[in-house]
Structure formats: structure tokens, C-alpha cells
N, C-alpha and C positions, 0 to 999 in steps of 0.2 A: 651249205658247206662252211667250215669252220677251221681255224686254224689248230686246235685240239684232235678234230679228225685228224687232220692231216698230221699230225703230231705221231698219234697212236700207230697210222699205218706206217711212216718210216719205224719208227721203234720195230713195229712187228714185222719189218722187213731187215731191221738189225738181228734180233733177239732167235728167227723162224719159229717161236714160240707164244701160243696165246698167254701162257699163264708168265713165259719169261717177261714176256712183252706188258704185261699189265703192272708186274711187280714195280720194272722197271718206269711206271709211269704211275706210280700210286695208287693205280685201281682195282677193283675187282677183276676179273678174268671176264661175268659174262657183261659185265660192264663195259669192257674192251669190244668185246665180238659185238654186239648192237652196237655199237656206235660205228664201227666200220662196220658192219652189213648196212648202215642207215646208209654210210657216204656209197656203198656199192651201189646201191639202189635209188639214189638220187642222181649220180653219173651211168646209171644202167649200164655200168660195167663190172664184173669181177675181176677185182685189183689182185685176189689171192686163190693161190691154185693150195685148196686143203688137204687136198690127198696126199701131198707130200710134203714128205717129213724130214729136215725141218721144214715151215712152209714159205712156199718158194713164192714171188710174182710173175704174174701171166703176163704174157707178153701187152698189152695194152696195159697192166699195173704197172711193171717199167715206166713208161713214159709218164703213168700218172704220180709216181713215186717220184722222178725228176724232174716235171714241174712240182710237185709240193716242196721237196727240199729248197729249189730256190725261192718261192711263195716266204719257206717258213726262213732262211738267210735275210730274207728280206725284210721280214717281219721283226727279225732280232736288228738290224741295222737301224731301222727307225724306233725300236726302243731306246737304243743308242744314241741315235740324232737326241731325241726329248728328255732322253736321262741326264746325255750334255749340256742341254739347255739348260734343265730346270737345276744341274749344281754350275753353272756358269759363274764366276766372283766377277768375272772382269768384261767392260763393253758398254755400250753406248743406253743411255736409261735418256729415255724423251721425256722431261716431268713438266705436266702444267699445275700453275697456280692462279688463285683467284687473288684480286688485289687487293682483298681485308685479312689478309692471310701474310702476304708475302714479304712485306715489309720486316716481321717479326720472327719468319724462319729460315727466310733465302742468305742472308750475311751469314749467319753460322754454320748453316748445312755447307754452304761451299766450302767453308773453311775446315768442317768437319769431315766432309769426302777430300777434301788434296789433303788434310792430315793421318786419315785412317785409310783411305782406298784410294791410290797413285790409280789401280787399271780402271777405276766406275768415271765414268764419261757422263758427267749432264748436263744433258740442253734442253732448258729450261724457259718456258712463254710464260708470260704472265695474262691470265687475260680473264673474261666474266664466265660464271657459270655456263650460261647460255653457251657459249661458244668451245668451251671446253669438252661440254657432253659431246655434239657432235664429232670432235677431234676424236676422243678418245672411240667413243663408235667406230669410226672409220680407220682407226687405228693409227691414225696419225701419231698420235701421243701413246707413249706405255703406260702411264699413271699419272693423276692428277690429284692434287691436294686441296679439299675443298669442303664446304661445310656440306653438311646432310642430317636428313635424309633425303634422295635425291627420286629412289622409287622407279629406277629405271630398270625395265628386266633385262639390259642386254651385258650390265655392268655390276661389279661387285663392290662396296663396301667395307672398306677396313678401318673401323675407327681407332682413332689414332691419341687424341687426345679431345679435353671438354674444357672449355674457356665461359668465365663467366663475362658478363658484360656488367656496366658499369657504368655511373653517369659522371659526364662532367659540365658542370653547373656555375656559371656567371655569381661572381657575388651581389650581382642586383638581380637577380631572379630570386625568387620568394622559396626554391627548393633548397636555395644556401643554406638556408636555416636549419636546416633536419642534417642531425648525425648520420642518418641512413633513410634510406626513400622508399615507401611501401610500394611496387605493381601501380599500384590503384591513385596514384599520385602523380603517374606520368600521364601527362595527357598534350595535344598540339598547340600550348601556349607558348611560342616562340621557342618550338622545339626545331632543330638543324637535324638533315638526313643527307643520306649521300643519294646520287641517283639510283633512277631505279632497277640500272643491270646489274647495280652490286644487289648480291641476296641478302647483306646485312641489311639494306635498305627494309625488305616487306621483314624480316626478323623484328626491327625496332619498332615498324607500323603495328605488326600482330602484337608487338608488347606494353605499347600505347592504345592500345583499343583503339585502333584509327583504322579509316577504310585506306585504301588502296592511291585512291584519288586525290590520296591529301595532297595541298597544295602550300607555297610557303614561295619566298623570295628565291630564294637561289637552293637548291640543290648542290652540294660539293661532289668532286671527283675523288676526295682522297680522305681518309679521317685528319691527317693535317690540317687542313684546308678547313675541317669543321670546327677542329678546336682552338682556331687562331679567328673566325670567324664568332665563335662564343666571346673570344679574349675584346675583341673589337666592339660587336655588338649586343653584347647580352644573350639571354638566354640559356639556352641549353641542348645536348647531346647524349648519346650514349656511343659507349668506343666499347673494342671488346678488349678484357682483362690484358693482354700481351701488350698493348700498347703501351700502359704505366710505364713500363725501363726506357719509353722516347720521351718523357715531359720533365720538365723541366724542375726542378722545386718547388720554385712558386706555385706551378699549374699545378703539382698533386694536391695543392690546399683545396683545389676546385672538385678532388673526385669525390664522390660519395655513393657507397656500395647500394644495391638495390635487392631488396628481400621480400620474400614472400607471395611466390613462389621467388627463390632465385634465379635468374632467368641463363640458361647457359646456352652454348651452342655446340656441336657434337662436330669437331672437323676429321676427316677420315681419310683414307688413301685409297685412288678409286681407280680401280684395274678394267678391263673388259676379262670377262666370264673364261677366256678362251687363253689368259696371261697364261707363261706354262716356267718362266722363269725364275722360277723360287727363291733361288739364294742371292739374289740380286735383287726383288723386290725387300725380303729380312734385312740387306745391306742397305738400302735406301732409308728402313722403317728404324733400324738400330740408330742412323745417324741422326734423323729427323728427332729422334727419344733423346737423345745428346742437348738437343737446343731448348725440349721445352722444361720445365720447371716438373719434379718429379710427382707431385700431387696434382697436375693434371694430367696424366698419361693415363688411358685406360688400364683397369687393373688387369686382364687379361694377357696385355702384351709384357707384363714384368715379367710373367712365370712362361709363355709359351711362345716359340716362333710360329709364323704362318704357313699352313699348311696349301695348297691350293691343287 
């Protein structure tokens, strides 16, 4: 049974007419009759007495013609509820963030939503990869902001922008020297990483040719923390591109781009599969587009909103 059946036989209980009745629903006529002779014979009832002209409902079509009507009230009220949803502008958005991230979009997004959207409501966690997926799973959270590819099938993927990374290097570290630093040049010689539940952490490992295991003095909790640790004891880090507009003047003496491959990372807006509120995730994604820099914004989201 189908709500299309059920469609056809009120109509043909409006119209007492096959062919008025099919007009009236865009179809053929013998396209109409099979479909309700299918629903007659799958409730082993005759809903329609044909002999009469126009044709009328048998007394057991009645009652199946009055529950379909409210079946099909009911069916249009919940297209309603999700049609409301998905143009919703205003109401509560649960957004998480990962904290290589948040430092470079949380100050201006906030400032961006109370400037441009008084009714969008965000409350906002900061927290690790790790702990984010499962939120958003569980639907704790409506969307998170995080790097990817993350490869999860229960959750969707919207990239959002692509950030390069970037080293910043000790004047007594021997990579000072170089205008620019090949891939192949980074390697664990007093190189600083932040722990290992940030995902920048295995990013700058896989970008070092370094396993997993590497080890070093201290691990930092914050890219601050690394590059005030390079300032103190030498050596060197990689930060990703967003951070430059925190350092200082002096410290930008210390960046030096890295090429070949350039190494970037892809940060994206990350819904569960099941998100159905549209114009309130494009309200979140417009404002997020506001904070970062217009050459790193996917080219996709300049010319199109998200569909979902």
C-alpha cells in the first residue's frame, strides 16, 4: 500500500469518474484502474462499486476512503513539520569544534552571528576529533567543524575551506636558512608536535615521514604553547596557515612556507546524514565564509548553497 494509491482512490471518489479521476492526477486512465484494482486486491476488498455511474464507494470502500483521507492529512502535515524545518532561519545550532581550529574562527563567527543573525542560537564545545564524532553520532551536537577526511558512513562532509600549513623555525635551527622548505627536509630533529588527540598532531607526523611513535620531550596542548616553546628552545614546528594574524612581527620572521607537495588540510562542516535543517546549516556556513580569507574557501560554496 502506498500513499499514491491511496491518493488515486480519493480523487476517484471525488471526480466518480476513471478518466476524470486520472486527468485530475496526471495519469493515464488504465494507469489509474491497475493501480487501484492492485490496492483492491491486496486489502481483498472492493473499495468501488463500477456499475454505477458516476462510480460510487461500497460500503467497506467508505471506511477505507476515511481512513486513507486522514493516512493522506497526515502525510501532508509531516511534510509540513520538515518543509518547516529544513526553511527554519532562526533556533538553537549545537556546533562543535576541534581546537586547531578554534582559536581562528570562534571570535569572529560569534561576532558574525550577533551581527547578522539576532534568532541563530550557538552553543558551542570545543573539543578533539575523537570525541566530537561520537557527539555528533549520537546527535548530541548538530554540526562540527573539523578537519577531514574523516570516512565515517553515518556522517556527512561539507568542505568548507583548505589551509595550508606552515613552518615556524628557531633562528638556530639549520631550516632558518632556507627561504622555503622542501617536504623532504622536514624530518624529527627537534621538531615540537602538539599531543596526540589533536589530528594536526598525525597530519605533521605523516608530513615528516615520521611513525606514529615518535617521541620528543614534551608534547604541547595548544599551538601557542609550541611556538613560544620553539621561541625558548630552538628548533622547530609546523602551525596551520590561520594562525600567522596571532604572531607577533618578530615571530613572522621565523615562518617559512613549505612546498612541494604543498601540504594543506581540508577543514569541512560535519552534519549526521539525517541533518534535515537547511537554511540554518547555509546560515552557519555563510557566516563561517565571512571569517576566513577568500582564497581559501572552497570554490564550490562561492557559486552554490547546500543542498541536503
Amino acid at each position: 500500500m502506498t500513499l499514491q494509491q491511496l491518493e488515486y482512490i480519493v480523487a476517484l471518489e471525488k471526480h466518480g469518474h476513471f478518466q476524470l479521476a486520472a486527468d485530475a492526477c496526471g495519469i493515464t486512465q488504465p494507469t489509474l484502474s491497475a493501480t487501484i484494482a492492485k490496492l483492491e486486491e491486496e486489502l481483498d476488498t472492493i473499495i468501488f462499486d463500477r456499475r454505477k455511474h458516476p462510480i460510487e464507494p461500497t460500503d467497506a470502500g467508505k471506511k477505507v476512503l476515511a481512513q486513507a483521507k486522514v493516512v493522506l492529512f497526515n502525510s501532508a502535515q509531516l511534510k509540513e513539520i520538515v518543509l518547516s524545518e529544513r526553511e527554519q532561519t532562526i533556533g538553537d545550532v549545537s556546533l562543535g569544534v576541534i581546537p586547531t581550529i578554534a582559536p581562528y574562527i570562534l571570535p569572529g563567527l560569534i561576532k558574525e552571528v550577533h551581527s547578522h543573525n539576532e534568532g541563530l542560537n550557538l552553543h558551542i564545545t570545543e573539543a578533539s576529533t575523537a570525541n566530537l564524532i561520537p557527539s555528533l553520532v549520537k546527535a548530541q551536537l548538530d554540526m562540527a567543524l573539523m578537519a577531514t577526511p574523516l570516512s565515517n558512513p553515518d556522517l556527512l562532509e561539507i568542505p568548507i575551506y583548505y589551509e595550508k600549513f606552515v613552518a615556524y623555525v628557531s633562528p638556530s635551527h639549520r631550516l632558518y636558512k632556507k627561504s622555503q622548505i622542501h617536504s623532504n627536509d622536514l624530518t624529527g630533529e627537534q621538531l615540537w608536535i602538539l599531543r596526540e588527540e589533536h589530528c594536526l598532531s598525525n597530519q605533521v607526523l605523516n608530513l615528516c615521514q615520521l611513525a606514529s611513535n615518535y617521541s620528543t620531550i614534551y608534547r604541547a596542548g595548544s599551538i601557542t604553547t609550541l611556538i613560544n616553546i620553539v621561541d625558548q628552545n630552538g628548533g622547530y614546528t609546523v602551525i596551520p596557515e590561520l594562525h600567522l594574524s596571532l604572531l607577533h612581527t618578530d615571530q613572522k620572521a621565523n615562518i617559512r612556507p613549505i612546498v612541494e607537495p604543498d601540504p594543506v588540510r581540508e577543514v569541512s562542516l560535519v552534519i549526521r546524514k539525517d541533518y534535515i535543517k537547511e537554511k540554518l546549516l547555509n546560515l552557519v556556513i555563510d557566516n563561517i565564509k565571512r571569517v576566513i580569507p577568500d582564497h581559501m574557501i572552497d570554490s564550490r560554496l562561492k557559486k552554490y548553497a547546500i543542498k541536503i
